[in-house]
N, C-alpha and C positions, 0 to 999 in steps of 0.2 A: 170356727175359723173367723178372725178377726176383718169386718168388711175395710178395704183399702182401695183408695183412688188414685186413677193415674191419670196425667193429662195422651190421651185420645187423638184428638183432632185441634184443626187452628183453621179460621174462614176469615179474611184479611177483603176489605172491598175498599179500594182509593186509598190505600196505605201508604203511604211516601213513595217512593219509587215503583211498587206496586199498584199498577192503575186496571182500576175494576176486579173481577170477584177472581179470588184462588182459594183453596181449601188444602191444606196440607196434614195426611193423618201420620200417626206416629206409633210405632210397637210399644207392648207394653214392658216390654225387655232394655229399653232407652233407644234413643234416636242420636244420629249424628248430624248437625247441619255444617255442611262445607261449602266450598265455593271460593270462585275470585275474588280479592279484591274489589271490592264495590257491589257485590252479586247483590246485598241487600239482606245477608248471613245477623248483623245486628240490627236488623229492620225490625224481621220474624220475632228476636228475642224482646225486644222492648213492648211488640204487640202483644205477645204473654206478658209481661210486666204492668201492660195497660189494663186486661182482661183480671186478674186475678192479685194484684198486689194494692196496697191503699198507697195515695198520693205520697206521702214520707218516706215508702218504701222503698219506691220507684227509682233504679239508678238509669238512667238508658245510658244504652253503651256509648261511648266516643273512640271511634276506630281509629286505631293511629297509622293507618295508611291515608297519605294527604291525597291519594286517587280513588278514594273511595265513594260513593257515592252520597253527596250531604259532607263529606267529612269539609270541605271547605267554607260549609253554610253556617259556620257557626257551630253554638252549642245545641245539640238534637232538643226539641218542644214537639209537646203534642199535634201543636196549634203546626206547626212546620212540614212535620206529618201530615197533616191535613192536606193543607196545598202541594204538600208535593216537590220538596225542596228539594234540590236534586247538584248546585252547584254554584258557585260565583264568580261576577267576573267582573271586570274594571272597566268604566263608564267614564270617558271624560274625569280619572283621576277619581272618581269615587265610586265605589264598592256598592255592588249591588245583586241580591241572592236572588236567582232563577228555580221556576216555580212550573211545577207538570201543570197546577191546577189554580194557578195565578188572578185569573179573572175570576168576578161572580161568585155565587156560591158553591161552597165546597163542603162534602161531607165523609167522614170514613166508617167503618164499622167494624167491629174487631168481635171476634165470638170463638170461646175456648170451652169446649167437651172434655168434661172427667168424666171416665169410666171404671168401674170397681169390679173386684173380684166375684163380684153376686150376680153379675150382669148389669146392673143401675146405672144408669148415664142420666147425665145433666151438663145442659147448654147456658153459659153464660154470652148475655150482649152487649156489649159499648160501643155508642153511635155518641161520633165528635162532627160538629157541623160549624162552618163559621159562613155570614151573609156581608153581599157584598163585596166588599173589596177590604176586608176588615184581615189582617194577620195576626190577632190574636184575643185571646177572652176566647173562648169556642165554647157553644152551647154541649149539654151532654146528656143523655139519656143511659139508663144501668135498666136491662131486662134479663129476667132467667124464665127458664123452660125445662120441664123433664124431658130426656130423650133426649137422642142426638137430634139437632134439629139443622137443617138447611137455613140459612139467612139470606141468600141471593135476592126468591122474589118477594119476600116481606121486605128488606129494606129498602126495594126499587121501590113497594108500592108507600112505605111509609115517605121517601126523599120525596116521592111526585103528590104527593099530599102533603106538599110545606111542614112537615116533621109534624105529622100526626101522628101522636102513639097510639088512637083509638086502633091501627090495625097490629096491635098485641094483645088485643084483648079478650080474645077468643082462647086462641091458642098457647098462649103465656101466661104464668101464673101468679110474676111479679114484675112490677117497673115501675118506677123511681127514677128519680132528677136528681138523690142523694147517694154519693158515692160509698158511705158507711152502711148503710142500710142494705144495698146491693150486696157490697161483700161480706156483712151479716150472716143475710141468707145464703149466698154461698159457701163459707163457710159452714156453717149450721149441716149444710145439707150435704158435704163431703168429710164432715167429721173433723175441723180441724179448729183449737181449743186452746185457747193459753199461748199462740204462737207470736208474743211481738218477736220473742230471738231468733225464732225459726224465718219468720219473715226477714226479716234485715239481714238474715244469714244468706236465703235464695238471693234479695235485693242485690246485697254483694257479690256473691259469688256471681252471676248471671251476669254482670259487668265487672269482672276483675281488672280492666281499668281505670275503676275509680277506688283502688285500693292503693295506700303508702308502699305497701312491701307486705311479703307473704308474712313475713313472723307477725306484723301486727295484725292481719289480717286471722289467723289462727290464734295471738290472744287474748284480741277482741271477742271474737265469734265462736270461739270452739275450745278455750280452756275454761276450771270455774277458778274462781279467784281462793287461793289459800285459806285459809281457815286460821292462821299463824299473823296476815298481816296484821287482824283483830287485835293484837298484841303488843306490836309496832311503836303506839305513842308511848307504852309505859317503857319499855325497856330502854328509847333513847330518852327518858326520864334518870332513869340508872346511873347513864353512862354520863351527865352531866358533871357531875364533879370531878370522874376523871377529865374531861376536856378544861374546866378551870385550873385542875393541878397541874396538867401539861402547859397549861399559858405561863403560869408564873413560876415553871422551870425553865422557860425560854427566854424568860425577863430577866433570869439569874445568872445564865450564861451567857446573855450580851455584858453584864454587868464586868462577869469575872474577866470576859476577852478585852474589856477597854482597861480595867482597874488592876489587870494583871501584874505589871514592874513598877509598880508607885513609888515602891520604898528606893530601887535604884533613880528613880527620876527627883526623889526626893535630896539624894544624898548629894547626887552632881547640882541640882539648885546652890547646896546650902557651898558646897567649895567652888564653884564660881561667883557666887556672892561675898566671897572675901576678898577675892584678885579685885573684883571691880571695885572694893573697899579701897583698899592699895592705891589703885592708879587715880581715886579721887584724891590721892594727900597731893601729886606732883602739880607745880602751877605752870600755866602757859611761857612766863619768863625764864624759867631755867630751860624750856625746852629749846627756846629759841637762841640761845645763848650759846647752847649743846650743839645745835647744827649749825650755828656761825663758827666754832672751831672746827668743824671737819671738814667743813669746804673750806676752810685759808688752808690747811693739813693739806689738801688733797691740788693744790691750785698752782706748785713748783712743777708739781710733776707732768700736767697738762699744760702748763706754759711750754714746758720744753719740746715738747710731742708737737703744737702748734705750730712751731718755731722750725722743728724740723720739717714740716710739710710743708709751710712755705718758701724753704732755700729748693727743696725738690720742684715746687713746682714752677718756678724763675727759672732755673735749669732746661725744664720744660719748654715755658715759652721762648726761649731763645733759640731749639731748636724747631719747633716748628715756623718762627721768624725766617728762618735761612732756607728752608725747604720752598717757604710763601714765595721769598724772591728767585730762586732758583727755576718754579713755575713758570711765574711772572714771562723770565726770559724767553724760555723755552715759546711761550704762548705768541710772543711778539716773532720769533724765528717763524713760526708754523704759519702764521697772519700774513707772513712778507712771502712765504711761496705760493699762499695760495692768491696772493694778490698776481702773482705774476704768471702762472699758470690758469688763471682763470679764460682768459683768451679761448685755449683748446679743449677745454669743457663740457660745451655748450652743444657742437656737437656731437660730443660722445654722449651724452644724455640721451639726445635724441633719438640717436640711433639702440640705445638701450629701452627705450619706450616702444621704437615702433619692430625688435625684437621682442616684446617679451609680449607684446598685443599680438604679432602673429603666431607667438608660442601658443598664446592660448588659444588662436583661431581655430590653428593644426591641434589641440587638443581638444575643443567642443568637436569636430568633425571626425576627431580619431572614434571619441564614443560614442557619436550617431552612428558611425560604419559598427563600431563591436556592435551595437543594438542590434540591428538592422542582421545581420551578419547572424547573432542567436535567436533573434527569431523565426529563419529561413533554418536552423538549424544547420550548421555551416560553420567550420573553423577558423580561428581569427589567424592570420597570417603572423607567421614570427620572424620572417624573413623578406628580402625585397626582391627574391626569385619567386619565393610562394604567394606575394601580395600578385606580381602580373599572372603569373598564371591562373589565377583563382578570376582577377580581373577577364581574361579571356575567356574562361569557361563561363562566366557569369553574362558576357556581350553574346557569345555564339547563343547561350541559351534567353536570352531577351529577342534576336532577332527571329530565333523559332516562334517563341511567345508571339511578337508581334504577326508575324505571317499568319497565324492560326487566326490572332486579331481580326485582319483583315475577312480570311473568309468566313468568320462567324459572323464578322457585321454585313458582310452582304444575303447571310440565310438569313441572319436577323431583318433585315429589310426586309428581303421577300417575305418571313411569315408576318410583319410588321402589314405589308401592305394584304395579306390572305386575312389578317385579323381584320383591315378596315371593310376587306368586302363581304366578310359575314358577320361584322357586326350592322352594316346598312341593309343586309338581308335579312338576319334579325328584328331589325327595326319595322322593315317593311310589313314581315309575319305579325308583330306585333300588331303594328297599326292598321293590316290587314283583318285579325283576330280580335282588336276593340270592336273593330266595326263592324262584325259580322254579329258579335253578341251583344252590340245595342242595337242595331236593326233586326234581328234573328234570322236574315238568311243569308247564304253565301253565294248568293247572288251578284255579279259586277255592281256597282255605288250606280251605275249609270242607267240601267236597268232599273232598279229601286228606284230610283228620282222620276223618270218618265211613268213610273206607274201610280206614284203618289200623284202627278198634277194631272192624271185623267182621272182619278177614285175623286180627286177636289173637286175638278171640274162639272162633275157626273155625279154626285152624292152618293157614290159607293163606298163600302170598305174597302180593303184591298185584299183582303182572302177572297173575295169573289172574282180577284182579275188573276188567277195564280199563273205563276211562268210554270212550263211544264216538268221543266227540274227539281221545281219543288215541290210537286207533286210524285216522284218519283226517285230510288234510290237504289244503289247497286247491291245485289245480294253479299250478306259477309262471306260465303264459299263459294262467291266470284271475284275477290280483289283481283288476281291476275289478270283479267278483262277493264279493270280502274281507267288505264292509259287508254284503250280502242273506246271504250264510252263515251270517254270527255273529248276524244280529239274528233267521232266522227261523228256523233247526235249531241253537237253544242249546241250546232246552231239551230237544231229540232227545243233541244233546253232551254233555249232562249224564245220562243215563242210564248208572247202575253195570249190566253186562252180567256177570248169575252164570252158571254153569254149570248144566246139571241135575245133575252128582254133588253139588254143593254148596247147590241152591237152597232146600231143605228149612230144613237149617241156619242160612244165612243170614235165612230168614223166619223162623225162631223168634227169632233174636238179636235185628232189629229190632223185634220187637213186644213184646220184653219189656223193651225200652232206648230210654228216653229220646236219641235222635239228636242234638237239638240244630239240628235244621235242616230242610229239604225234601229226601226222599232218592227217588229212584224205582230201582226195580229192577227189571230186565229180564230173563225167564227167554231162556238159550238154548237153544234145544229140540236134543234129540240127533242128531237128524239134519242139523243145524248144524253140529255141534261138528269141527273140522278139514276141512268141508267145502270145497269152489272157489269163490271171490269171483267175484258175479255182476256186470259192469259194468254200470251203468246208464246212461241214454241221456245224450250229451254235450250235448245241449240242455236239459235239464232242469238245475234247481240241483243237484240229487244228481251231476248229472254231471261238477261242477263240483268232485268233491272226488276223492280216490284213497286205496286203502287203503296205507300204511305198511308193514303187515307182513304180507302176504296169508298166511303160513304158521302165521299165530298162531292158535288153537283156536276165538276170539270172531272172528277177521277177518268169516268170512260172513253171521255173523248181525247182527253192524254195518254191513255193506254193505247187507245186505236192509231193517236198519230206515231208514238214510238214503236209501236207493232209495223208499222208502214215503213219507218224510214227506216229500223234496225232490222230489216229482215234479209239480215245475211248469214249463212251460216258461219260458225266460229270455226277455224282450222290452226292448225300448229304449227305450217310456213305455207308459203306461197307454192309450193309442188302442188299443193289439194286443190288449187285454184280452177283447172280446166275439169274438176269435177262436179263442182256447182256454177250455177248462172252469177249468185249475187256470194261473195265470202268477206273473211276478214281475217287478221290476225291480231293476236295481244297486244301486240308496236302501235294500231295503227293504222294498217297498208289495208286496202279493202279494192276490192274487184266490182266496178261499177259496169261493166258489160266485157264482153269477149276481147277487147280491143281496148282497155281503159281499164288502168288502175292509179289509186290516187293513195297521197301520202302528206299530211300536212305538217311539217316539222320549221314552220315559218318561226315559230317561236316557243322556248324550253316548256313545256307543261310542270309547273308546280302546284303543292298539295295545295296552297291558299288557292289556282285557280278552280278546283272544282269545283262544278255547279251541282251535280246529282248526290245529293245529302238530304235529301226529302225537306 
């Protein structure tokens, strides 16, 4: 059995669009490569064309999808490959190809296994490197190996050794800077012998678009040339003097198609050449002599013909002479009536001017009304009984139009003035909602400002003076309790909570300073201070809130005073009242002893008023 090789395997590392190592094996039965547009399908094929074919060989493919990957970088190069050329794009009006591996040095390595019918594998190597910032000229090294060989970590260690080949030297049995030499021995060693045609045949087919058209490509590559052209130069040797006999049968038959009727053209020459013999014997004097007798001949008989058309036409002018004065008259009668009628003229004119101005007035108005008339859809009157009545139907329904007028403009008012006062409530929210989230609490402005000029005063922050509502916030499955929180532990929420290292202080600063407002201070007593938040009963309003920041130094002592002030129980009207001592309802209304309930609806509660949002 005859030993035969097949390509095996392909091991691709920094290959154009392929960055770092892949390895793609193949049946011995052939392989199909498909893929998208751009997948990098004629990438694969040109790295077999780098690995096993000689530089002249070499077609790389040019993909004629313009989305392909490279395809707008030009024409495919080694050296392109290398970096990693992947696409182009417009810079300030000039062109410029984008690169995987653009910077620095770049290196690829391509490595293609035949395997035979016997078992016998052999690995061939091509490593392309270029330094710097250099895009072309690429350095190159050619290595082969028996066996299938893995190239991943020998090229990693050859690239990180500045392109030392000494690590193929163990393991690899040949390497070379010379690109002929390489493929030498590989050929040599897969058997293949005599192949420039064979080569240039794979070169072409493997990129059949660098081919004219299929016929030529098949008999370029794949007919042998006739054995008969060999023959060629003698036979159109042959045939030479038939091509001079045929010329100077062509010369003979332009000859015959001019020289055809000579002897008729010859014959009328020679008997017109006698007439004009002839007419040279007469001389100018008898000719002239000849035509002075036919004109006197002819000169009686136009005399008289003259002769008559001037008694015709003296006939003529004498009657239109009589007709001229006949005018004449007539002109001077017509001259003398209008002389004398001119008087009553003047204003009939007038009166014909300023009828025919109001013709046209009543006619511009007649075809604004038709307009007016078919745009309403609406028929134009043809009579002066249908003009009023159309008129009346047209006033009843203007005076309805108007009525409705009227009270749309008075709703219109009213929403007119609903829109002014929510869009000033708007405003307010807005301006309310700036300033809650540049100061970050929802705290009244006036509260905030009296606790900045004690924290100044005092060289505190102001997380350490917290008002108690900001330490505090209503649970999300008690909204229904929102309205009783804010309206009856506000002014427990509005309490500034000191410390005792600072409470001293803080009393002297207020009592010697004008506040500006209602300030209450709340001592926290030390044995408070980073103490454990005591929860309060969930039925009660207090239970109804939760502390925010249980770790904070005031959390306890804020939870103890809303435990004090909210401890009434929650009920669902005012009947449940004479069951507990201390209650409350949703609204508001809260039972402050046996004989005393309170309700504070002095002013609307809005969502910008809440204080308990921790």
């Amino acid at each position: 059995m005859t030993e035969q090789f097949h390509l095996s395997r392909l091991q691709v590392i920094n290959w154009g669009v392929f960055d770092g190592y892949h390895s793609i094996p193949f049946s011995e039965g052939g392989a199909l490569i498909a893929g998208a547009s751009g997948s990098g399908k004629s990438s694969l094929l040109d790295a077999i064309s780098l690995g096993f074919l000689p530089f002249n060989r070499r077609n790389f493919n040019a993909s004629g999808d313009a989305t392909a990957a490279g395809s707008s970088a030009g024409r495919r190069t080694v050296d392109k490959y290398v970096r990693g050329a992947w696409g182009q794009r417009s810079d300030a009006g000039a062109s410029k190809v984008m690169y995987l591996r653009g910077d620095g040095t770049a290196w690829s390595a391509i490595a293609v296994t035949y395997a035979s019918n016997t078992g016998r594998t052999v690995t061939g190597l091509v490593l392309k490197w270029l330094t710097g910032e250099s895009r072309s000229d690429s350095s190159s090294r050619f290595v082969l190996a028996d066996g299938d060989r893995d190239i991943e970590n020998v090229c990693n260690r050859w690239a990180a050794g500045r392109f030392d080949a000494g690590v193929f030297k163990d393991d690899w049995r040949f390497s070379t800077k010379v690109e002929s030499q390489y493929l030498a021995q590989l050929y040599a060693t897969i058997g293949i012998r005599a192949s420039d045609a064979a080569q240039q045949l794979l070169g072409k087919a493997k990129s059949l678009k660098s081919v004219g058209g299929l016929e030529q490509f098949v008999r370029e590559f794949m007919l042998d040339e006739p054995g008969s052209l060999t023959r060629l130069p003698e036979a159109l040797k042959q045939i030479d003097p038939l091509v001079d006999a045929r010329e100077l049968l062509a010369v003979a038959q332009r000859k015959r198609k001019i020289l055809g009727d000579i002897e008729k053209v010859q014959q009328r020459y020679a008997s017109e050449s006698s007439d004009l013999g002839i007419i040279d014997l007469v001389d100018q004097p008898m000719v002239r002599a000849y035509t002075d007798h036919v004109r006197l001949a002819q000169c009686p008989a136009q005399i008289e013909s003259l002769d008559a058309t001037i008694d015709q036409l003296g006939n003529e002018y004498e009657d239109v002479t009589r007709q001229l004065n006949l005018a004449k008259a007539e002109g001077d009668s017509l001259n003398a009536q209008i002389s004398g009628s001119s008087t009553s003229l003047g204003p009939l004119q007038s009166q014909v001017a300023g009828a025919e101005a109001h013709a046209e007035q009543v006619s511009r108005r007649r075809t604004a009304y038709e307009s007016i008339l078919s745009t309403h859809d609406l028929d134009v009157p043809e009579t002066a009984d249908e003009f009023w009545n159309l008129r009346e139907e047209l006033s009843t329904r203007a005076t309805e139009l108007l009525a409705k007028l009227d009270r749309g403009r008075e709703a219109s008012t009213d929403a007119e003035y609903a829109q002014k006062v929510a869009r000033i409530a708007r405003d307010d929210a807005a301006k309310e909602l700036k300033r809650v989230e540049h100061v970050g609490s929802a705290l009244p402005e006036f509260a905030l400002v009296m606790r900045e000029h004690i924290c100044a005063a005092v060289g505190i922050k102001p997380i350490e003076l917290p008002y108690i509502a900001e330490l505090m916030d209503l649970r999300a499955e008690q909204s229904r309790w929102r309205v009783a929180v804010e309206k009856v532990l506000r002014g427990v929420g509005l309490r500034l909570l000191v410390p005792d290292s600072h409470y001293a202080a803080v009393l002297r600063f207020v009592n010697e300073t004008n506040m500006g407002g209602r300030l209450q201070l709340h001592h926290v007593r030390a044995r408070f201070v980073g103490a454990e938040v005591t929860e309060a009963d969930p039925n009660t309003l207090a239970g109804k809130l939760f502390v925010v920041d249980p770790t904070h130094a005031c959390a306890a002592e804020a939870a103890d005073v809303v435990a004090a002030a909210g401890d009434r129980v929650c009920v669902d009207s005012p009947d449940a009242f004479p069951r507990f001592r201390r209650a409350v309802t949703d609204t508001g209304l809260y039972k402050d002893s046996d004989r005393l309930a309170i309700k504070d609806d002095r002013r609307p509660l809005k969502q910008a008023d809440y204080i308990y949002l921790g």
